[in-house]
N, C-alpha and C positions, 0 to 999 in steps of 0.2 A: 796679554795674559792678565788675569782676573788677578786681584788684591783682595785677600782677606785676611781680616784681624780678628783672634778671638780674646773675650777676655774674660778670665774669671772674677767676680766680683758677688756682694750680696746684691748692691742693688744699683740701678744707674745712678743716684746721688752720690755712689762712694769713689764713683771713676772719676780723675783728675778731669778737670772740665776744657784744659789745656791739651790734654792729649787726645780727646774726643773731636776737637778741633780740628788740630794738626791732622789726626787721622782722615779726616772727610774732605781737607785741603789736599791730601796727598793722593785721594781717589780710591780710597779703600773700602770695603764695605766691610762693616764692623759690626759683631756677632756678640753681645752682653750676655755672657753663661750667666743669669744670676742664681743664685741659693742650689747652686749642683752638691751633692753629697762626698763630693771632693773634687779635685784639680784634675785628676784624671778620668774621670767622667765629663768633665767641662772640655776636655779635648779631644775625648773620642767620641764627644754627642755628634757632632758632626760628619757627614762625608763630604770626602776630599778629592776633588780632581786632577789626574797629573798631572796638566799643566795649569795649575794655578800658584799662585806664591800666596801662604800663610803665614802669619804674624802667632806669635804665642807673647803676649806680652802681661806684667803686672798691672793692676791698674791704679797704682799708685805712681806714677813712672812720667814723666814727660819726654818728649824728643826732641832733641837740642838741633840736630843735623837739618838741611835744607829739605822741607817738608814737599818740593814740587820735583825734587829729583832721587827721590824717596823708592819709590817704583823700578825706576831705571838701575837704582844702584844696587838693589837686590837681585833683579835678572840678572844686571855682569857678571855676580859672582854666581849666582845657581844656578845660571847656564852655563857654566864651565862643566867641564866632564870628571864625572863623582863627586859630585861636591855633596854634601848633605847637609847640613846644618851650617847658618854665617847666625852669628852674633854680637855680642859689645863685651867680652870677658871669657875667659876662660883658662883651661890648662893643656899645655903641651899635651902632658901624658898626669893622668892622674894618680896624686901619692897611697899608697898602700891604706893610708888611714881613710881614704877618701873624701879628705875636705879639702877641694879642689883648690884654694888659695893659701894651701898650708906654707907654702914659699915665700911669700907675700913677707916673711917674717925672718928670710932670712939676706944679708945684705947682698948676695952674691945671686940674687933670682937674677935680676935683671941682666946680668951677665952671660949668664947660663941661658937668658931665653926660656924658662920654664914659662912664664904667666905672658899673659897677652890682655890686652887691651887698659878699658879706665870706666868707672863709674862716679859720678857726683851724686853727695848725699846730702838731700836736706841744701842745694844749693851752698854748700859751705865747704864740704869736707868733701876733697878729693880721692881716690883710691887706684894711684897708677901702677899696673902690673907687668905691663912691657908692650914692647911693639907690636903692630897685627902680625897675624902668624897664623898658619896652621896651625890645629887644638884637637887635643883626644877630646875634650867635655866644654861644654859650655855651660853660662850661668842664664836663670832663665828669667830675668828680668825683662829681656825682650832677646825672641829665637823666631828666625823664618825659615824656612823648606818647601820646597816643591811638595804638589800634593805628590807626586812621586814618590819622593822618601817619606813622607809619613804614613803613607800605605806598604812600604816594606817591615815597617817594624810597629811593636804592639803598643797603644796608646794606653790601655785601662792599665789598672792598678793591678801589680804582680802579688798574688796570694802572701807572701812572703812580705811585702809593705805592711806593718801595723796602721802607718800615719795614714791620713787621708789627702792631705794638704802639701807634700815636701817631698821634695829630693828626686822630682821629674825630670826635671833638668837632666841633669847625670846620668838619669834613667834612660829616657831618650837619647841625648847625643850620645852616650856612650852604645848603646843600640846600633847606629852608625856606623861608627869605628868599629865593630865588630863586622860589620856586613862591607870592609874596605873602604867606605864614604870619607870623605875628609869632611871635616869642617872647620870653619875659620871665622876669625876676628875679625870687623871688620870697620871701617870709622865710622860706626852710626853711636853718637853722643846721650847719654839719657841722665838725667838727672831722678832718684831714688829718693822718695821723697820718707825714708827708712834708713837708719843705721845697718839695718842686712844683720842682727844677732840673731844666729839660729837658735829656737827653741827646740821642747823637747821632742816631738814628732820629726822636728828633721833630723836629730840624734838617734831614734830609733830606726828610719828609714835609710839611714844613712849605714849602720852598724849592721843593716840586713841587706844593703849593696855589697857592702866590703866581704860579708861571709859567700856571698854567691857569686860573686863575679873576681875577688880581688885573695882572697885566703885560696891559697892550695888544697885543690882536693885529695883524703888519704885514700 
């Protein structure tokens, strides 16, 4: 089964030259969206075949996990039946306000199993949210799926997005969960070379999820 990475980025200078590595070690073929007019055009420029595994990753981002068993550890889980989206972060069930780590703040996540996984930022600063698990949403610092489920659901930017840049994530794996797919957290490590503060596009995209998908229709 074919390996592809796509990344968004302006230009190949700005991709971590660590991750470009790792990728070409792991056997992937790597696709640099550069200067696309947003994130989701960087992922729907392309066609997808069902049987291939795609990567959607940051390109700020390195991968910590063993870069030669890379491959293998994404088929055992995307060849399981319904699976749709495995990633390194996410949320059980997404909170109303839709900021997927809203938990994260409260002491009794970890308990309850709300959050799943861990990101390192900046090599320093850890961010553990819980054990792997099944997840309504995932965060999109790095997301794989069979070209199968990204041909079930719609990659371009929903009218209703103002931003160009944010909250695909959500957008997509939540897309998923709608059409029964699970998806899951899963041990693949990345170091964020970003403290992850949402600006104002992912506030606005975010605020235009929650009215369409998450507010009661009257």
């Amino acid at each position: 089964m074919n390996l592809k990475v796509i990344i968004p980025t302006k230009s190949r200078e700005s991709v971590n030259k660590n991750l470009l590595s790792y990728l070409e070690d792991a056997g992937a073929k790597v696709y640099l969206m550069e200067n696309k007019k947003s994130i989701f055009e960087a992922f729907s420029t392309i066609s997808y075949e069902n049987n291939e595994i795609i990567i959607f990753c940051h390109d700020d981002i390195e991968i910590i996990s063993n870069k030669f068993q890379l491959k293998e550890q994404l088929l055992s889980n995307l060849s399981q039946p319904r699976v749709g989206f495995v990633g390194v972060a996410g949320a059980v069930k997404i909170p109303k306000s839709g900021v997927w780590w809203e938990d994260l703040k409260q002491p009794k996540h970890i308990s309850e199993n709300s959050l799943a996984g861990s990101v390192l930022h900046k090599g320093e600063s850890l961010s553990f949210f819980g054990p792997y698990k099944d997840v309504e949403v995932l965060d999109g610092l790095f997301l794989a799926a069979t070209g199968s489920t990204l041909n079930k659901i719609n990659l371009k930017k929903p009218d209703y997005f103002p931003a160009l840049w944010d909250f695909y994530d959500i957008y997509y794996t939540y897309q998923a969960t709608k059409k029964k797919l699970i998806n899951k957290v899963i041990p693949i490590f990345v170091n964020h070379d970003s403290l992850g503060y949402p600006r104002e596009g992912w506030e606005n995209n975010k605020n235009a999820f929650v009215k369409e998908f998450l507010t009661p229709k009257r």
